[in-house]
N, C-alpha and C positions, 0 to 999 in steps of 0.2 A: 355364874359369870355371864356376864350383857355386853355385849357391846354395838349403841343402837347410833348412826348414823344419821344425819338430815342436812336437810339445806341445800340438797340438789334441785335439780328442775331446770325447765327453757329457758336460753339466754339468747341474745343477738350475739354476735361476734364482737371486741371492744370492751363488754359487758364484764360484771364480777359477779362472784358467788361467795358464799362464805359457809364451807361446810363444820357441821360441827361432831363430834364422836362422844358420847357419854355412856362413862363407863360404871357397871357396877359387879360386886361382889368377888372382888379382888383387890389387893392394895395397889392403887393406880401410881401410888407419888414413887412405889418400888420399878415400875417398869419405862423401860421408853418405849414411845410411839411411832408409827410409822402410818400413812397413805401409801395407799396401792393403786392402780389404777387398769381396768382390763376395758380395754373397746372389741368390736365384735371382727372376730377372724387372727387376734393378736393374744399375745401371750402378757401376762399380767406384769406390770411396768411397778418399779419402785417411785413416788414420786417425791416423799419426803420424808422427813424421820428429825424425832428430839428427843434425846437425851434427859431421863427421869425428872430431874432436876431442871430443865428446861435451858441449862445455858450453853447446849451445842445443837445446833443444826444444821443437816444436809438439805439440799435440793438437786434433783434431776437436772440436766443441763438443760432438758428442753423447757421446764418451767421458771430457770433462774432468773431474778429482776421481774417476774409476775406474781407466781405463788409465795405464801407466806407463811410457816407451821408453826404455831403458838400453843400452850395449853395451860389450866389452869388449877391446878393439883385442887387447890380449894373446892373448885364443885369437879372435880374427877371427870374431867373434858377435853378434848383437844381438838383443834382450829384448822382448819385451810381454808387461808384466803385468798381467792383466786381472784388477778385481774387479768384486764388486755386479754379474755378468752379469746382461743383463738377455734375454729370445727376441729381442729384434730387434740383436744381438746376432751371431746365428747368419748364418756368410756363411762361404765363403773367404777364408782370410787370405795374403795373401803376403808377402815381403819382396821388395825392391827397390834395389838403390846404384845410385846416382844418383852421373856423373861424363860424363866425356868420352862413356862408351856407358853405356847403365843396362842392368843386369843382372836378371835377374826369378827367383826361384824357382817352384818347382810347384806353390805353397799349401797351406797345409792345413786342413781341414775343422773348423768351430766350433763347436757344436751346442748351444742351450742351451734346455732341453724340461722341465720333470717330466714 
């Protein structure tokens, strides 16, 4: 079971990212997905989450109307697109499927500075 993370890195504030989570060696289209997010001295934040099937989604109040959680069972992937970053913002991101055993990736790093 994989679960490998990308598309993080430095941003200006304003700025988007589009993170991506790919998954393998589990049936991905069985579980929903979820984004987490931990910044340094804080406890790990939920920030979004969708429904196997793809046609329900939550977001955090602090990212609603910026972030966007999409996924695409086809290549066993799932999406956060993040716009209007704002610094607080900046945390590790991870993904997460959530089923019978929930699976976690390595996260990856968000950074969002001039």
């Amino acid at each position: 079971v994989q679960l490998v993370e990308s598309g993080g890195g430095l941003v200006q504030p304003g700025g988007s990212l589009r993170l991506s989570c790919a998954a393998s060696g589990f049936t991905f289209s069985n579980y929903a997905m979820r984004w987490y997010r931990q910044a340094p001295g804080k406890e790990r934040e939920l920030v979004a989450a969708i429904t196997s099937a793809g046609g329900s989604t939550n977001l955090a109040d602090s990212v609603k109307g910026r972030f966007t959680i999409s996924r695409d069972n086809a290549k066993n992937t799932v999406y956060l697109q993040m716009n209007s970053l704002k610094p607080e913002d900046t945390a590790v991101y991870y993904c997460c499927a959530v089923g019978p055993y929930d699976y976690w990736g390595q996260g990856t790093q968000v950074t969002v500075s001039s």
